[in-house]
C-alpha positions in Angstrom: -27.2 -23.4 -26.0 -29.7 -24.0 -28.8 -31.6 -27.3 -28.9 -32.2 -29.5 -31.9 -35.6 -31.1 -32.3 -36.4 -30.3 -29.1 -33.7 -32.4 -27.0 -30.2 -33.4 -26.6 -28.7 -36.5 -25.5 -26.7 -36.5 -22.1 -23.6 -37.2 -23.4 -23.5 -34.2 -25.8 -24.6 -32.1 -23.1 -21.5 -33.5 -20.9 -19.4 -33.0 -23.7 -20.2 -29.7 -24.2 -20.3 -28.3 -20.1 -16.6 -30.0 -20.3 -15.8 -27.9 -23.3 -17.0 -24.8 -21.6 -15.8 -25.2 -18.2 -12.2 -25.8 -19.8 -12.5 -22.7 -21.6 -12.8 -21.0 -18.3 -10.0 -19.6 -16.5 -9.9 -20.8 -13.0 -9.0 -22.5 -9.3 -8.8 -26.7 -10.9 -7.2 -28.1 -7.6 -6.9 -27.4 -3.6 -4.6 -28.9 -1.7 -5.0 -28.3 2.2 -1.6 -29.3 3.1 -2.0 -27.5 7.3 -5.7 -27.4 9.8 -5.0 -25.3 13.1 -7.6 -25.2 15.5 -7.0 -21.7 16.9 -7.0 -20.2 20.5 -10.9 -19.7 21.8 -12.2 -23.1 19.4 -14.4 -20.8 17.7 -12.4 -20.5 14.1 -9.8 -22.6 12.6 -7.4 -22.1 9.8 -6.6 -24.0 6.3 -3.8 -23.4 4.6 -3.0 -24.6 1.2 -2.2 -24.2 -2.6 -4.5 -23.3 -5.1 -3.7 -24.8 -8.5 -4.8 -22.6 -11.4 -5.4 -22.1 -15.5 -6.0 -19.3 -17.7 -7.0 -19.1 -21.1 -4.5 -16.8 -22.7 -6.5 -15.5 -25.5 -9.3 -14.4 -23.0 -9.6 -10.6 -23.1 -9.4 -10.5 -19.2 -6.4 -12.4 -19.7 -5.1 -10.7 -22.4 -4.3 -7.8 -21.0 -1.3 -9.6 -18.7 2.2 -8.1 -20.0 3.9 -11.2 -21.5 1.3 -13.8 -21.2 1.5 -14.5 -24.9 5.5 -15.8 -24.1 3.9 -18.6 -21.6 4.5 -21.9 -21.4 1.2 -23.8 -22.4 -0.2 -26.7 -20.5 -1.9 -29.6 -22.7 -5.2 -27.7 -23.0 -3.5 -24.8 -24.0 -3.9 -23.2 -20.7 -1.3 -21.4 -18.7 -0.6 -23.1 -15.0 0.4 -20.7 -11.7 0.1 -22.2 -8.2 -1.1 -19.5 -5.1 -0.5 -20.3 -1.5 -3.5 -19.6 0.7 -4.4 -19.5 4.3 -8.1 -19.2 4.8 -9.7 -19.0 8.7 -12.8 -19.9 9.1 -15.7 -20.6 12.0 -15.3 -24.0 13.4 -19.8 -24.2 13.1 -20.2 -22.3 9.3 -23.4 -21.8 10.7 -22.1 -18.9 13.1 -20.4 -17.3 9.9 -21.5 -14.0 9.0 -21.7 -15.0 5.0 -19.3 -12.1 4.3 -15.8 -13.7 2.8 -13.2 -11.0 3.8 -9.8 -11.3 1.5 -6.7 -9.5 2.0 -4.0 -8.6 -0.3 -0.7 -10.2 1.3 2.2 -7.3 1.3 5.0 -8.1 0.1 4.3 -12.1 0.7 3.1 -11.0 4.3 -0.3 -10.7 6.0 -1.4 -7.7 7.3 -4.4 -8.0 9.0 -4.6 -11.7 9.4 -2.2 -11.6 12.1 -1.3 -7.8 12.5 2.5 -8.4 11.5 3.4 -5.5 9.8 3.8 -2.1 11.0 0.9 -0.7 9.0 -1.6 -2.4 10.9 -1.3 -1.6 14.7 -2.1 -3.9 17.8 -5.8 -2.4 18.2 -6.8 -3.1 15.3 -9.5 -5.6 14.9 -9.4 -8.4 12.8 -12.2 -10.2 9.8 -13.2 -13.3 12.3 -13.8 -11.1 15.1 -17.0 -10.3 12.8 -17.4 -13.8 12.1 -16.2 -12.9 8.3 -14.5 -15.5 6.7 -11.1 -14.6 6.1 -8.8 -15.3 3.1 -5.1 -14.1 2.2 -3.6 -16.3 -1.3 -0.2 -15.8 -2.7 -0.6 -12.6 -5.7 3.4 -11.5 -6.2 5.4 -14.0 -8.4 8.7 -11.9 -7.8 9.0 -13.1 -4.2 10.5 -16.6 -2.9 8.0 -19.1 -1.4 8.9 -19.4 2.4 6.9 -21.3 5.4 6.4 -17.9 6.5 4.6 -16.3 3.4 2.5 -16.1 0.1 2.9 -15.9 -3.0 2.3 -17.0 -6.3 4.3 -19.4 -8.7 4.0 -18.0 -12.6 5.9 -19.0 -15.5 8.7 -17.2 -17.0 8.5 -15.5 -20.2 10.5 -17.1 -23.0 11.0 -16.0 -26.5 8.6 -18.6 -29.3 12.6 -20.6 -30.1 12.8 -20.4 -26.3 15.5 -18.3 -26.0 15.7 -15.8 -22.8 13.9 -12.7 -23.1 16.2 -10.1 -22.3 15.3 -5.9 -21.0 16.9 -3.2 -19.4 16.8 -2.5 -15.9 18.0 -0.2 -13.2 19.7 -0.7 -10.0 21.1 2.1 -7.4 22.8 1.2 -4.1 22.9 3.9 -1.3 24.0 4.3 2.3 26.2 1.1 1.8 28.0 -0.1 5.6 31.5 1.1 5.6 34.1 -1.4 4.3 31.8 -3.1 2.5 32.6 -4.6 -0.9 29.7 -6.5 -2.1 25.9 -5.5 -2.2 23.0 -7.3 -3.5 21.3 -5.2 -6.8 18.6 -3.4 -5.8 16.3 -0.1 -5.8 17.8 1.5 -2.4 15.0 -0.8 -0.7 13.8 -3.1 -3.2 16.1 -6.3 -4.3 16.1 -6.9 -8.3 14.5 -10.5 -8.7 16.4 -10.9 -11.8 19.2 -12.2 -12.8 22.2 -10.1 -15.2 21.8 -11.5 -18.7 25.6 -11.2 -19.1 28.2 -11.1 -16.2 30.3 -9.0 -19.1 30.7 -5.4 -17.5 32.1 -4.0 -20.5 27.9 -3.9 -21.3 26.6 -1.7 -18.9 27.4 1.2 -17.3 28.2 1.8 -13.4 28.3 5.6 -12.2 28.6 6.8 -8.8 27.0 10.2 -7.5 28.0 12.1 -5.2 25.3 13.5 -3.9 21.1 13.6 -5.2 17.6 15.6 -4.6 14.3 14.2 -4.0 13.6 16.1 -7.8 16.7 14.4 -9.3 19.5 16.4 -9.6 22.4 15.6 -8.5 26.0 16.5 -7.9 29.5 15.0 -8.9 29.2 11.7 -11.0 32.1 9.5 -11.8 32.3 6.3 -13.6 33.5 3.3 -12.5 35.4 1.3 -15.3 33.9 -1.8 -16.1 37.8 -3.5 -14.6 36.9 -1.9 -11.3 33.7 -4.0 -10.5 32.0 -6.9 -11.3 28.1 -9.1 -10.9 29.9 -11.2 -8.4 30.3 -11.8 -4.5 33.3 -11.1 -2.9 32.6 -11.5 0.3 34.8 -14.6 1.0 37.2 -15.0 -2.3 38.9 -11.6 -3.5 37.8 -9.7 -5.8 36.9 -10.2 -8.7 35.1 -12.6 -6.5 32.4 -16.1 -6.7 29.9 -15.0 -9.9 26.6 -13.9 -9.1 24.1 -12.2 -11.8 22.3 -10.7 -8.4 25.3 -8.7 -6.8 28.0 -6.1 -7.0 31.7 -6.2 -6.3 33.5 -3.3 -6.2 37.3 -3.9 -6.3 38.0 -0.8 -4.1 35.1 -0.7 -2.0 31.9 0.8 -1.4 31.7 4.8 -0.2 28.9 5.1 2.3 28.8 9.1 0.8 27.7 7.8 -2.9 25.0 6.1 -4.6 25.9 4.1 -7.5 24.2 3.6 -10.2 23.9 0.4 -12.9 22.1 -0.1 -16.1 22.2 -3.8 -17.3 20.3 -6.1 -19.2 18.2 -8.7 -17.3 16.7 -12.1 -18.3 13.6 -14.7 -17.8 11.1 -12.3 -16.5 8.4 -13.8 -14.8 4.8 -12.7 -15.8 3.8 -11.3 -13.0 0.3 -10.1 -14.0 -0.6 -13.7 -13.3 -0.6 -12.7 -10.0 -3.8 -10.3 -10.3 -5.8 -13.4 -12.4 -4.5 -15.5 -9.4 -6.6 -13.1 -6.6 -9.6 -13.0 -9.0 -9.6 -17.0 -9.6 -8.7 -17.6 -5.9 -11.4 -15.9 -4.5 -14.1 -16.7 -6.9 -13.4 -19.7 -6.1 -13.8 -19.6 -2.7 -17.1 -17.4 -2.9 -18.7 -19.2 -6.0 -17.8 -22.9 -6.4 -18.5 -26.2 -4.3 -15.7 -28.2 -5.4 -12.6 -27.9 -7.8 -11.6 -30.6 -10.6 -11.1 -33.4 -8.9 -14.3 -33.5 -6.4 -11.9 -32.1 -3.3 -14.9 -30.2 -1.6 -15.1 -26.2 -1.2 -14.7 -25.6 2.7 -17.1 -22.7 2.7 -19.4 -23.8 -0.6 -22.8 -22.1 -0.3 -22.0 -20.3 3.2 -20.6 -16.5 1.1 -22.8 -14.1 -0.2 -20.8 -11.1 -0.2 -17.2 -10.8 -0.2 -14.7 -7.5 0.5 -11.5 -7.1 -0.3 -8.7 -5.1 1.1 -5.4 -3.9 0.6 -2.7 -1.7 2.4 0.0 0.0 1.5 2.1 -1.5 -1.3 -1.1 -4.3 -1.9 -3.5 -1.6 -1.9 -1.3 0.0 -5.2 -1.9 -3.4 -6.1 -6.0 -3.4 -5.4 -6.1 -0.5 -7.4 -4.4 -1.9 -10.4 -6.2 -5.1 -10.0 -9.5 -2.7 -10.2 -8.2 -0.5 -13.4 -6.9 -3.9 -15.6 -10.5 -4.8 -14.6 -9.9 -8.4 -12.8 -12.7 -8.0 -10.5 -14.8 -9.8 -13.2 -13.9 -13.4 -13.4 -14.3 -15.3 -16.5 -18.2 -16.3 -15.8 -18.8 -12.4 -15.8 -19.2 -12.8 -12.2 -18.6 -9.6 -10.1 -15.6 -11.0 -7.5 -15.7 -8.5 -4.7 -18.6 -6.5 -3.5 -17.0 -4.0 -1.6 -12.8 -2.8 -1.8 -10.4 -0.7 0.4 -7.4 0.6 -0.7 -5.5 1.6 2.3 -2.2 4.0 2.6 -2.2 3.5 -1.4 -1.8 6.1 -3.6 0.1 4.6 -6.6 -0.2 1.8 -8.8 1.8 -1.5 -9.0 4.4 -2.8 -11.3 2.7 -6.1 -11.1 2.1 -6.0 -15.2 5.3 -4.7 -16.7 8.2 -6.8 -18.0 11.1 -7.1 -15.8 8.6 -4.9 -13.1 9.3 -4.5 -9.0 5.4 -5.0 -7.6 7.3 -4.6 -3.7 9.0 -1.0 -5.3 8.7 1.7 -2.4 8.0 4.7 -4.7 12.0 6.3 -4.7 13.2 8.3 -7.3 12.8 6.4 -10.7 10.7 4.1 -9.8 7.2 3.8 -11.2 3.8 3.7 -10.0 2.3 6.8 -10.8 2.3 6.6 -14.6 -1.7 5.0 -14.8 -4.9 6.5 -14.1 -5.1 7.5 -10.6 -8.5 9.2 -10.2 -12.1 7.3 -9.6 -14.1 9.6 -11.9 -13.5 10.4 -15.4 -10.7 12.8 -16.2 -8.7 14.3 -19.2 -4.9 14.3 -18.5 -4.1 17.6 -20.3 -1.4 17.8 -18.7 0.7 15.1 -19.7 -1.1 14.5 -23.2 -3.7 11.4 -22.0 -7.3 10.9 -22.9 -10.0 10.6 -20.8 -10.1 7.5 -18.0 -10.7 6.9 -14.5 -10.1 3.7 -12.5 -13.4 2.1 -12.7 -13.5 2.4 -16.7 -13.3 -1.5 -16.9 -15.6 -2.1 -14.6 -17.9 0.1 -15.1 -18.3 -1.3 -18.5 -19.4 -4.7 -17.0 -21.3 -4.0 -14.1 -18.8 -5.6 -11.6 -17.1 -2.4 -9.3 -17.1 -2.7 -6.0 -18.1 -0.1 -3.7 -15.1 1.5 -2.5 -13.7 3.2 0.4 -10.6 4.8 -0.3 -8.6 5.6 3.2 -5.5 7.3 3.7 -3.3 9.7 6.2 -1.0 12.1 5.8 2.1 10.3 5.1 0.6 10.0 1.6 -0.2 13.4 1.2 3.3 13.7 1.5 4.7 10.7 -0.5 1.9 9.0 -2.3 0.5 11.0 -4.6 -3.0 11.1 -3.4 -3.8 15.3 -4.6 -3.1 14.1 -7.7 -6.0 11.8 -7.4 -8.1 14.3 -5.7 -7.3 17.2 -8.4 -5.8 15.8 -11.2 -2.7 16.5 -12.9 -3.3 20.0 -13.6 -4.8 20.8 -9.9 -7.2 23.0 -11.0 -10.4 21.7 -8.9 -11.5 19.0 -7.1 -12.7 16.1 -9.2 -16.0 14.4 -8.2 -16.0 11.2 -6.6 -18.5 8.5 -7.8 -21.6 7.5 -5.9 -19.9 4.1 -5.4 -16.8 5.7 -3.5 -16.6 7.2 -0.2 -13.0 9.1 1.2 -11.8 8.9 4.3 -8.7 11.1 5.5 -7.0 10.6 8.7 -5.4 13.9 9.5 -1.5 13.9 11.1 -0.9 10.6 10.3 2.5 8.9 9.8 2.1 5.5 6.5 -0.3 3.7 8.5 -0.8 5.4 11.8 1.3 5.6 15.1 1.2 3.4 18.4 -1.5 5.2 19.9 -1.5 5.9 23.4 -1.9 9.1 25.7 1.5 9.3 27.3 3.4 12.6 26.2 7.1 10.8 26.2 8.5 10.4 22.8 10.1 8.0 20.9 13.2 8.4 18.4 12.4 7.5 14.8 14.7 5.6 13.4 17.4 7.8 10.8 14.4 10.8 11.1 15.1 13.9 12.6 11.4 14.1 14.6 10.2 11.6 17.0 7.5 8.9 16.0 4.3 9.8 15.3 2.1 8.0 18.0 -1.2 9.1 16.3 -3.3 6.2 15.7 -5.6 5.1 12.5 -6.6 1.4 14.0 -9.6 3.0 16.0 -11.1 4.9 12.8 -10.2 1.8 10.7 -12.0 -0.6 12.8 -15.4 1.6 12.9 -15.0 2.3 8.8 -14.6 -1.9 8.2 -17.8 -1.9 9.5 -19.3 0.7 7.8 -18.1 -0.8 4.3 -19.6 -4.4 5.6 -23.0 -2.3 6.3 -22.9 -0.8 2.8 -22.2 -3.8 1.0 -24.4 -6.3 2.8 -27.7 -4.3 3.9 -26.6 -0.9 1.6 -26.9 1.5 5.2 -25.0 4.7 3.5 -21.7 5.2 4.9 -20.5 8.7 6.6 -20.0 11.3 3.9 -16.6 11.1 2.9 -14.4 13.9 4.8 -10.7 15.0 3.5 -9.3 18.4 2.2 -10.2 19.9 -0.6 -9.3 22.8 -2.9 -12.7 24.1 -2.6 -12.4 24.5 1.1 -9.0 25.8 0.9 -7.5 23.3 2.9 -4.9 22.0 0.2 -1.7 24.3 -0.2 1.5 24.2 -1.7 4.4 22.4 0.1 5.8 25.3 2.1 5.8 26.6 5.3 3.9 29.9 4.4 1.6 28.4 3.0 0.7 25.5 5.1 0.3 27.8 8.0 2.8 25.8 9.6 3.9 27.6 13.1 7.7 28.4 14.0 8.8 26.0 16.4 12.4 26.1 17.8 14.6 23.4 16.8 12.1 21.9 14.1 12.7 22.0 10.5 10.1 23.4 8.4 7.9 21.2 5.8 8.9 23.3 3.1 9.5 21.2 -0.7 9.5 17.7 1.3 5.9 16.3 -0.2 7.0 14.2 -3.4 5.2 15.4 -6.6 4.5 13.6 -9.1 7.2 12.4 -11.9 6.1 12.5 -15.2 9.1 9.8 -16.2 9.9 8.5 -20.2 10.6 4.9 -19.8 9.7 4.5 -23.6 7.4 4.3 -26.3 6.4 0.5 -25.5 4.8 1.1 -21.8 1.2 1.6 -21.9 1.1 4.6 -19.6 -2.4 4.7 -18.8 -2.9 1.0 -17.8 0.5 0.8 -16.6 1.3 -2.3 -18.6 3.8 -3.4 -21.0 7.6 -3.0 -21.4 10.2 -0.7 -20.0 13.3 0.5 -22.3 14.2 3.5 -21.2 16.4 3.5 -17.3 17.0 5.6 -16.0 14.2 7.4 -17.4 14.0 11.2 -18.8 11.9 13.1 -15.9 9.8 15.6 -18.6 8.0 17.1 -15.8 7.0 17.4 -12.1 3.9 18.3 -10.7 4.1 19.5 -7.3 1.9 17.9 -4.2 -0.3 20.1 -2.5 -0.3 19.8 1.4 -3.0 19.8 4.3 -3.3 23.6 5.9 -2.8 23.2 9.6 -4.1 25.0 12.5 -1.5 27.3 15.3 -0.4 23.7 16.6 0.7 22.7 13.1 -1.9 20.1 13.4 -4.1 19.5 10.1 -7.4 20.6 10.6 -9.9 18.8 8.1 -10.6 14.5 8.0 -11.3 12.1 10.2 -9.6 12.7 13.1 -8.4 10.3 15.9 -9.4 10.7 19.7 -5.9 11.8 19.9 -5.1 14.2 17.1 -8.6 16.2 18.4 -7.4 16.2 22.1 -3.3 16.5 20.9 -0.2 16.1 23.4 1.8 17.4 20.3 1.7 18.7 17.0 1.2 15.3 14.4 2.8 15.5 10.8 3.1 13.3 8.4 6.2 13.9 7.6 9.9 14.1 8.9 13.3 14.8 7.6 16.6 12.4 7.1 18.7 12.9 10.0 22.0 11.7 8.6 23.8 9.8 5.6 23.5 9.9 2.0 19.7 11.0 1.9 20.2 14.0 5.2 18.3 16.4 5.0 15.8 14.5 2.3 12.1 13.2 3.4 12.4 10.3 5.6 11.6 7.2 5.1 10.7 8.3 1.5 8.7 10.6 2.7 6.4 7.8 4.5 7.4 8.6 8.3 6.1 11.2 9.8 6.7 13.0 13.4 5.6 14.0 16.6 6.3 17.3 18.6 5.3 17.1 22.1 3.7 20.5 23.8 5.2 21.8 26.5 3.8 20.4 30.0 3.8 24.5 31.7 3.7 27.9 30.3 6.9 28.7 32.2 8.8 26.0 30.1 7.1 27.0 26.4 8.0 30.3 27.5 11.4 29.5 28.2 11.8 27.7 24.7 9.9 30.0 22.9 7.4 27.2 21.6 4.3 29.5 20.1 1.6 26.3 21.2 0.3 26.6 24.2 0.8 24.2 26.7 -0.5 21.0 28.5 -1.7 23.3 31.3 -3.0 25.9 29.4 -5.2 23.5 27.0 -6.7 21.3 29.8 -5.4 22.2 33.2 -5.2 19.2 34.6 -5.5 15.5 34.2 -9.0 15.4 35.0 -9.5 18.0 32.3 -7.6 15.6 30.0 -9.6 12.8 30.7 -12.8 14.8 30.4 -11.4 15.9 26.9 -11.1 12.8 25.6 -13.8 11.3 26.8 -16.3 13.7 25.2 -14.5 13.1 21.9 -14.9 10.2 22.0 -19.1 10.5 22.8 -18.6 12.5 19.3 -16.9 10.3 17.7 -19.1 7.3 17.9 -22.2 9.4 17.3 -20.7 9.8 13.9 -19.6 6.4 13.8 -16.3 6.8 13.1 -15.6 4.8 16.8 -16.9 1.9 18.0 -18.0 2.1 21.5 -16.0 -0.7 22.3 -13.0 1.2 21.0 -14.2 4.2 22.7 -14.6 2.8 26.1 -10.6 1.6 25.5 -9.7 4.7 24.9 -11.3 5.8 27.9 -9.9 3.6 30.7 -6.7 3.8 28.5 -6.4 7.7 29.1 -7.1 7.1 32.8 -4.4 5.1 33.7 -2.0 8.4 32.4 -0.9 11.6 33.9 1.1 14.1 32.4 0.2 17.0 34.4 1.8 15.1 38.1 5.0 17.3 37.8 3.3 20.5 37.1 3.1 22.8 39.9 -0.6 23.4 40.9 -2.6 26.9 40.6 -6.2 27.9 40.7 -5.9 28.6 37.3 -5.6 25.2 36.0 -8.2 23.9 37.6 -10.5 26.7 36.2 -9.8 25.4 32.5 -10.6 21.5 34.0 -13.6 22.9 35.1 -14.9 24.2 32.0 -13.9 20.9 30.1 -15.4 18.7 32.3 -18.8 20.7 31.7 -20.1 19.3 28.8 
């Protein structure tokens, strides 16, 4: 601000701070509607709605799908409302300054109260650091509930106000026998949309008979448009009680097909709002004391650092956040000082029209259409220019220092070689100095149970049992780590994961992989999910994964193929971060599994996410009577004391490379001794030989 002869009067000066601040998007109300003291009366929690405006012509603003459609607000602002839960020390003064915020999936918290499978019950948790810990409402799409968060965001209306109206894509499969009515969906993802017309003669229903992982398929029919209709008929015959959210088929549903529907949708919500939502919220929370209205900041002047993480689904959505460059906030602040994108190899269709952000990643849905890669990169291969995630950011000072961590579920499923390689897989592409890789080998989506017993669980609809190899351990060590990094800038561990160089990435068969024989196990051969190069038409902006879709179900132009982890003679992978277990293994670990029956048999389970478990064999007289070529419990360690002496120096290693706390460690190590799995096998001098030799280290 320039000054005029040297001063300027208080009022102008009001005037024009007013002026600005308006101009700014940002967090204008709080409302803390619940306070919980919580068990210990150390921390308590504050839970709330966050009342929020952006400018629309901002260029960090601009760059939301739709947000030019909004409604507008007397200042010409556009309103959204985020839920928020933030836990907190009961004395600020025992808070470590660092503001930890994680990414809600699916409406759900993850690690604020461990809820969700991809989090397991050893893993640790922000205010056990004495972190402040935030979670706020990002995905629009999903219902507000007393039992989640989420954002409210306007819908998108033509100028005359007229619905706005787009093509979208649902497919049903593995429907209960009998049935008649199912809602619209993406096999696991509910359309949040309602039918712009309940006139079936307007779309087109087509059932298949059977379908690949690549997308071809078998037998299609088509229903005529008399045969169903967007209605319930669960109580009143068909052609049942309207509904723009469900089918009615007048014969029935056949568990042995997937059908198929193209319609027109209306009202979409914008639901980049969302990612301006977690930027406002938590700059808030780091930055200001008070909002509009004088209702105080709980934890003004107490952050000076804050981290973000996401897992799964919401860390697609951290990495989208990062790319559409959000982690600046209108005062050209940098948000988040350190991120972790979890389990998350894809993007999010948090900024495209008529978009499913909770999508799982089956066939035809997007998510890997943007810039996937940290460093800068030519996509030859499907005719791009040169980008990488941290482009935005980059340009503005504001990226966080990253750890990207992931297992081998997402090897398998979740595209992460094409991040490491590239679309054309030629080499290994450099990672920045601000990012640090971190690959937990034999992994199912987010780690197993844990645990050293050598029973075995079924996994639900998979052929293999659960995978019981943990992540929570390695996570809990590496949430440090990033906290050091950020806060007093102690380097990290080098980042460990396969790499072409090494010769530890393969293609996806069994010859190739190194993957042993074992009776009655299927081999991994063509289950890892490449990546589609889909056509969903020319008004999608591929590389920022924004815009509009007008093309379903889209043309698949190409696929390129995942590369796998090589394993050792166990079939366990040999290169990452490995857990106490996985280095001392009971079984051979995958990260992936096969459908054991219906519509998708035979397929990748669980999308390719779920992985499985093969136990050894406890003697060499019952491997050899199976013919399993691993040797077995007695062979590798003798006896339980051998075991335990195992593990125990593992886990010495371990925390020497601090990927283990020693509080983790010395869990692991009363956990193992509470276990035998040797009780039953009959004793020879032999076995106690190889316990000896363990137990001298």
């Amino acid at each position: 601000m320039r000054i005029l002869r040297g001063c300027i009067s208080v009022a102008a000066l009001a005037v024009a701070l007013v002026v600005t601040h308006l101009a700014q998007a940002r967090v204008t109300r709080i409302v803390v509607d619940q306070t919980i003291a919580l068990p210990g009366g150390r921390n308590k929690s504050l839970s709330g709605r966050a009342y929020g405006e952006l400018d629309p012509k901002n260029p960090l603003n601009a760059i939301i799908t739709d947000i030019q459609y909004a409604p507008l607000n007397a200042r010409g602002q556009v309103e959204y409302v985020s839920h928020f839960t933030l836990i907190k020390p009961v004395n600020m003064s025992m808070a470590s300054g660092v503001l930890w915020y994680d990414l809600v999936n699916r409406g759900r918290p993850v690690a604020m109260n461990n809820s969700p499978s991809s989090i397991g019950p050893s893993a640790t948790k922000p205010q056990d650091f004495g972190h402040v810990a935030l979670i706020s409402g990002w995905q629009g799409d999903i219902e507000q509930t007393a039992v989640n968060w989420t954002v409210q965001v306007p819908v998108a209306r033509n100028p005359d106000g007229s619905s706005i109206t787009g093509v979208v894509l649902a497919r049903i499969a593995n429907a209960p026998n009998g049935s008649n009515t199912r809602p619209l969906g993406m096999v696991a993802t509910l359309i949040p949309y309602d039918a712009a017309s309940l006139d079936t003669t307007k779309t087109r229903l087509i059932a298949k008979s059977s379908e690949t992982r690549s997308g071809e398929t078998g037998v299609s029919k088509e229903i005529p448009d008399s045969d169903w209709a967007f209605a319930d008929c669960t109580k009143i015959p068909f052609p049942g009680s309207a509904n723009p959210r469900s089918l009615c088929l007048k014969n029935g549903f056949d568990p042995g097909l997937l059908y198929e529907l193209v319609y027109e949708a209306k009202d979409p919500k914008i639901l980049g709002i969302g990612l301006a939502a977690m930027r406002d919220v938590a700059s808030f929370f780091r930055f200001e004391a008070a909002d509009d209205q004088g209702s105080p900041n709980p934890i003004a002047g107490t952050i000076h650092h804050a981290v973000v993480q996401g897992i799964s689904q919401s860390g697609n959505a951290l990495k989208t956040f990062i790319l559409l460059g959000f982690n600046q906030d209108e005062q050209k602040r940098r948000v988040f000082d350190g991120a972790n994108p979890h389990i998350a190899g894809r993007l999010t269709s948090i900024n495209v029209r008529f978009g499913l952000p909770s999508g799982s990643g089956t066939l035809y849905e997007p998510g890997g259409e943007g810039v996937l890669w940290w460093a800068s990169y030519i996509d030859i291969k499907r005719g791009r220019g040169e980008a990488s995630l941290l482009d935005r950011c980059t340009a503005t000072g504001t990226c966080p220092k990253i750890f990207e961590t992931f297992g081998a579920s997402e090897y398998n499923a979740r595209l992460m070689t094409i991040a490491e390689t590239g679309t054309d897989g030629k080499a290994d592409l450099p990672l920045p100095p601000i990012v640090r890789r971190y690959y937990f080998p034999g992994t199912t989506h987010g780690g197993g149970a844990g645990g050293f017993g050598l029973t075995s669980r079924p996994a639900a609809g998979c052929v293999l049992a659960q995978n019981p190899n943990p992540e929570d351990e390695t996570m809990n060590a590496l949430q440090v780590a990033l906290v050091d990094w950020v806060v007093q800038g102690i380097e990290p561990p080098p980042s460990v994961y396969p790499t072409l160089g090494g010769g530890d990435l393969v293609p996806n068969t069994m010859e190739a992989m190194h993957f042993p024989s074992i009776p009655g196990v299927p081999p991994p051969t063509g289950l890892a999910v490449g990546l589609f190069d889909y056509d969903f038409g020319s008004k999608l902006d591929y590389a920022n994964f924004s815009g509009i879709i007008t093309r379903q179900p889209p043309a698949i132009k190409q696929i390129i193929p995942a590369l796998m982890p090589r394993v050792n003679q166990d079939g366990n992978e040999r290169v990452g971060v490995a857990s106490v277990l996985h280095q001392v293994p009971l079984g051979t670990y995958t990260g992936w599994n096969v459908t054991a029956a219906g519509f998708f048999k035979g397929q990748p389970c669980g999308g390719g996410l779920t992985g499985g478990y093969i136990p050894f064999a406890k003697s060499k007289a019952e491997r050899d009577a199976i013919g399993d070529p691993r040797p077995s419990l007695e062979e590798r360690y003798g006896t339980q004391a051998g075991y335990i002496c195992a593990v125990k120096k593992v886990a010495k290693q371990e925390v020497a490379r601090r990927f283990l706390r020693s509080e983790d460690a010395d869990r692991l190590v009363a956990e193992v001794s509470t276990v035998d799995n040797f009780s039953d096998i009959p004793p020879n001098p032999e076995r106690d030989k190889v316990a000896r030799a363990l137990c001298e280290f």
